[in-house]
LOLUMFI-373771 format. One record per residue: x, y, z of N, C-alpha, C, CB in turn; residue number from 1. Coordinates in Angstrom, 1 decimal, padded with zeros to 4 digits, always signed. Atoms other than C-alpha are relative to their C-alpha. Glycine has a CB too. Example, Ala and Ser with C-alpha at 12.3 -4.5 7.8 and 13.67 -1.06 7.14 Angstrom:
ROKE     n_u     n_v     n_w    ca_u    ca_v    ca_w     c_u     c_v     c_w    cb_u    cb_v    cb_w   nr
ROKE  +000.9  -001.2  +000.0  +012.3  -004.5  +007.8  +000.9  +001.2  +000.0  -001.0  +000.0  +001.2    1
ROKE  -000.9  -001.1  +000.0  +013.7  -001.1  +007.1  -000.8  +001.1  +000.8  +000.4  +000.5  -001.4    2
END
This chain:
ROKE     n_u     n_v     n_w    ca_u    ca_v    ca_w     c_u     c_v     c_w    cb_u    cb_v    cb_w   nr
ROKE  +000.6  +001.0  -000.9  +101.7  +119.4  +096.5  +001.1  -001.1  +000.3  -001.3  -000.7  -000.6    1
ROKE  -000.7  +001.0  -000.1  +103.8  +116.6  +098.1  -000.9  -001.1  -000.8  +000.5  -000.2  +001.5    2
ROKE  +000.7  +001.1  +000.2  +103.4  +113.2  +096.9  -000.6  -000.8  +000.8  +000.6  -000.7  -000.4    3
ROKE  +000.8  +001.2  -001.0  +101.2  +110.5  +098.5  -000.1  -001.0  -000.7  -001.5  +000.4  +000.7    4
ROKE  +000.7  +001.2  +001.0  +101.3  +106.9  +098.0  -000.6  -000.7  +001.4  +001.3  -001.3  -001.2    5
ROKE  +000.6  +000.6  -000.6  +099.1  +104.8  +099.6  -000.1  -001.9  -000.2  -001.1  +000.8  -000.1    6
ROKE  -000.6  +002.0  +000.1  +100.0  +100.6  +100.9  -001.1  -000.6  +000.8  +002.0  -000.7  +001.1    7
ROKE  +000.8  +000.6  -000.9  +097.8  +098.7  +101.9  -000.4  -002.1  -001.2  -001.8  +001.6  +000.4    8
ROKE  -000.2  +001.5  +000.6  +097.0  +094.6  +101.6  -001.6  -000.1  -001.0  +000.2  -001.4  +001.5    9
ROKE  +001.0  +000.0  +000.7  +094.6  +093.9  +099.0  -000.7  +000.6  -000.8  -000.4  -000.2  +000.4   10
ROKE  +000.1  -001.2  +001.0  +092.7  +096.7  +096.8  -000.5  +001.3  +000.3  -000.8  -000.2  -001.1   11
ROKE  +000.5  -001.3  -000.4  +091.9  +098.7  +099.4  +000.9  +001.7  -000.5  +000.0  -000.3  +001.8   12
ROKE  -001.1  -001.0  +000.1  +095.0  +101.0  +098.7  -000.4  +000.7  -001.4  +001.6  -000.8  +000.1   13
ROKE  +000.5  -000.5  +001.5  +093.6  +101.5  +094.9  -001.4  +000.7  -000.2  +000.0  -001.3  -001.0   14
ROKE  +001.6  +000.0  +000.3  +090.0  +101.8  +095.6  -000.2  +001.6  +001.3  -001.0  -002.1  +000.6   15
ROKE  +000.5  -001.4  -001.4  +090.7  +104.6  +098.6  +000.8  +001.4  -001.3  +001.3  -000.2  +002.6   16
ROKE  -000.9  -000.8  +000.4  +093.2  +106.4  +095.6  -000.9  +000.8  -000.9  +001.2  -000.6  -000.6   17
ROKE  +000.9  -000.7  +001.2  +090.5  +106.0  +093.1  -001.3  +001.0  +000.6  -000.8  -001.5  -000.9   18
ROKE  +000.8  -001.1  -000.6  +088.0  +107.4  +095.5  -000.3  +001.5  +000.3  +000.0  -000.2  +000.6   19
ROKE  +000.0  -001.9  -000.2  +089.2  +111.0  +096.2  +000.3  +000.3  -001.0  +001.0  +000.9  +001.1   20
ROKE  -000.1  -000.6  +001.3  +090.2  +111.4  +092.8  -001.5  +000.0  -000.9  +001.2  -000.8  -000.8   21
ROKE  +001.0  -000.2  +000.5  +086.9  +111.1  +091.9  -001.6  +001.0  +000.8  -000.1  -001.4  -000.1   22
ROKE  +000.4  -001.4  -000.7  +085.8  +113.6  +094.6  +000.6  +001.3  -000.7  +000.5  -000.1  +001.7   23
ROKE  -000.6  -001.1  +000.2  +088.7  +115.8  +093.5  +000.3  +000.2  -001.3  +000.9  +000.3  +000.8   24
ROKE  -000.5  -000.3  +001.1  +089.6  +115.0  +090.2  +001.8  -000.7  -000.2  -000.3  +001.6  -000.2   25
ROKE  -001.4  +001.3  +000.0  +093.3  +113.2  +089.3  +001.2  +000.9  +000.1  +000.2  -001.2  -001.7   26
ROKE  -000.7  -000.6  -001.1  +096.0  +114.1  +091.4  +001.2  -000.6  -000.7  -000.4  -000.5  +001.7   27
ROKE  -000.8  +000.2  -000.2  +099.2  +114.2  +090.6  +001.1  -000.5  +000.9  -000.1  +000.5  -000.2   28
ROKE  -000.6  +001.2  -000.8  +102.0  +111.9  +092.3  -000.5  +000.0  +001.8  +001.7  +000.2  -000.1   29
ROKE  +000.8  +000.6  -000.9  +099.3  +110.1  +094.1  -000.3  -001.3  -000.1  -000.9  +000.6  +000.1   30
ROKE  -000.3  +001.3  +000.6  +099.9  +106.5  +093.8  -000.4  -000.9  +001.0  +001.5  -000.2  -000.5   31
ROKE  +000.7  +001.7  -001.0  +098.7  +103.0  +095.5  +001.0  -000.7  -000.5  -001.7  -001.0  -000.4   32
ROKE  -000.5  +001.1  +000.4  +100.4  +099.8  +095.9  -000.9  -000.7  +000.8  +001.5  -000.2  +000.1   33
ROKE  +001.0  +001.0  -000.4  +098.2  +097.0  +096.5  +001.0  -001.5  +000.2  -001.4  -000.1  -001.3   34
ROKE  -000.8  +001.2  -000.9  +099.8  +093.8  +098.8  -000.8  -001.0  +000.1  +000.4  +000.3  +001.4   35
ROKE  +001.3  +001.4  -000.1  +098.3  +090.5  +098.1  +001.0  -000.7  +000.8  -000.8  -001.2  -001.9   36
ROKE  +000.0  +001.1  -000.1  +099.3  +087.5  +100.0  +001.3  -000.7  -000.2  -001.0  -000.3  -000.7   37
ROKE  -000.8  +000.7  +000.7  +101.4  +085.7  +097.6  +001.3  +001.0  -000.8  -001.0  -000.8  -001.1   38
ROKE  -001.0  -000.7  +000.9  +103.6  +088.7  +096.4  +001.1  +000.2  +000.8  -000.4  +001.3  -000.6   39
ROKE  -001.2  +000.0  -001.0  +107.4  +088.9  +097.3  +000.2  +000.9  +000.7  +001.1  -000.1  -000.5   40
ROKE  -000.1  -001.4  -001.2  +107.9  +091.6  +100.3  +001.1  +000.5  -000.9  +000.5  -000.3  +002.0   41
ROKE  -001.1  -000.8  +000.0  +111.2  +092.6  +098.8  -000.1  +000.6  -001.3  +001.3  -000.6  +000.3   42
ROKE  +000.6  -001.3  +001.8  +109.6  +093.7  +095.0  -000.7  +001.0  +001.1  -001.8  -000.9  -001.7   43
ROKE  +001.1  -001.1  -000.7  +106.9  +095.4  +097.1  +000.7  +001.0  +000.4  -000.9  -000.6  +001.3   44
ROKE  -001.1  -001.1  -000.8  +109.8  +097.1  +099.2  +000.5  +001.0  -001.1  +001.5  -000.8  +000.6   45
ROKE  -001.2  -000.9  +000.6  +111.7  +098.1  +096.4  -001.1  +000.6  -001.2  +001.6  -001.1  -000.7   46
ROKE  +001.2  -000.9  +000.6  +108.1  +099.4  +094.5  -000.1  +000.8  +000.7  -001.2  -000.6  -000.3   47
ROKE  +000.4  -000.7  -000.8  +107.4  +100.9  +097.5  +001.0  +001.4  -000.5  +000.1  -000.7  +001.4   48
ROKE  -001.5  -000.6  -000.1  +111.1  +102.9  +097.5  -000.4  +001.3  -001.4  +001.7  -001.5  -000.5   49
ROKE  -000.3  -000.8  +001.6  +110.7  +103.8  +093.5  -001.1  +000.7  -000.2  +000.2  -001.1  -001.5   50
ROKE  +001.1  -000.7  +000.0  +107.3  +104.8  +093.7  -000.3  +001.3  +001.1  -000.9  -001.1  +000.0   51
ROKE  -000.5  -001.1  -000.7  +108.0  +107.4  +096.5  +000.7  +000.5  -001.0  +000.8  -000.3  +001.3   52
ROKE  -000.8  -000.4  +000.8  +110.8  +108.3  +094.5  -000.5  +001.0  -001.1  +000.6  -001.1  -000.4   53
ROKE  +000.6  -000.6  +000.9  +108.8  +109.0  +091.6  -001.3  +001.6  +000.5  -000.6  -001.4  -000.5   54
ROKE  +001.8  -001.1  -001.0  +105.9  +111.3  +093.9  +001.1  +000.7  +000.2  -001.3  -000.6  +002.0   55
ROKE  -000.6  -000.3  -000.4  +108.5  +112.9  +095.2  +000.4  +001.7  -001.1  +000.8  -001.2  +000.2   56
ROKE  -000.6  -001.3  +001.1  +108.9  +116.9  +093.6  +001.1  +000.8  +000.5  -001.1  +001.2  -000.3   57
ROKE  -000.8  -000.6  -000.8  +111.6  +117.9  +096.3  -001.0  +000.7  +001.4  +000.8  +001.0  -001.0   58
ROKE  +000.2  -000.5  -001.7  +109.1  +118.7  +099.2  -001.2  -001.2  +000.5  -000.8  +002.2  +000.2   59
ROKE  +000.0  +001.2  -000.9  +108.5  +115.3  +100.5  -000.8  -000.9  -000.4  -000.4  +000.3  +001.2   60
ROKE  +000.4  +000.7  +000.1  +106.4  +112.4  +100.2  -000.6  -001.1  +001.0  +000.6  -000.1  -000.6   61
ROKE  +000.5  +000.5  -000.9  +104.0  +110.7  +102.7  -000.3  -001.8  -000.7  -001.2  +001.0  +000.7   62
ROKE  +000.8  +001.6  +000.2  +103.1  +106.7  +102.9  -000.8  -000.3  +001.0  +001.0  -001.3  -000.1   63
ROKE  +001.0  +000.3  -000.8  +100.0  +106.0  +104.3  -000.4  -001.6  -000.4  -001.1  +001.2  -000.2   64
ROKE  +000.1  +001.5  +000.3  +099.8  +101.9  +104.9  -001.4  -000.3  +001.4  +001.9  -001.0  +000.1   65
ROKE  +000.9  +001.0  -001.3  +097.5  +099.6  +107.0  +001.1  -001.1  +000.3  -001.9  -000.9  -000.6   66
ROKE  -000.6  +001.3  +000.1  +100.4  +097.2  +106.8  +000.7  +000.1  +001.5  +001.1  -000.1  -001.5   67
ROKE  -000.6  -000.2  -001.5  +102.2  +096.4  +110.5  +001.5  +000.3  -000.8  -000.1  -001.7  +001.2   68
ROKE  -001.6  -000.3  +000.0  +106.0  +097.6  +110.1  +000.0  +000.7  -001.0  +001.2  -001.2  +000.0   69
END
């Protein structure tokens, strides 16, 4: 399976991850990052980066965000 992480602001990104794993059961590199407000864009960036990285088994890795850019 490729990886999937999922960005989004607030806990929606954790609460949509926890959701189908609880339809399907717990998914291998299938990860959330959750974007509050007050957190520095350029950790987030560089979580974003490593946490792909990590999903990643050699056949690709999608990011599905609500975030603009």
């Amino acid at each position: 399976m490729i990886g999937i992480v999922v960005v989004s602001h607030g806990k929606l990104a954790r609460e949509l991850v926890a959701a189908t794993e609880h339809v399907v059961g717990e998914q291998d590199r299938f990860r959330s990052i959750s974007i509050e407000v007050e957190d520095d864009i350029e950790a987030r960036r560089d979580q974003i980066r490593e946490t792909a990285k990590s999903c990643d088994n050699g056949k690709g890795v999608i990011i599905l965000t609500d975030m603009f850019g």
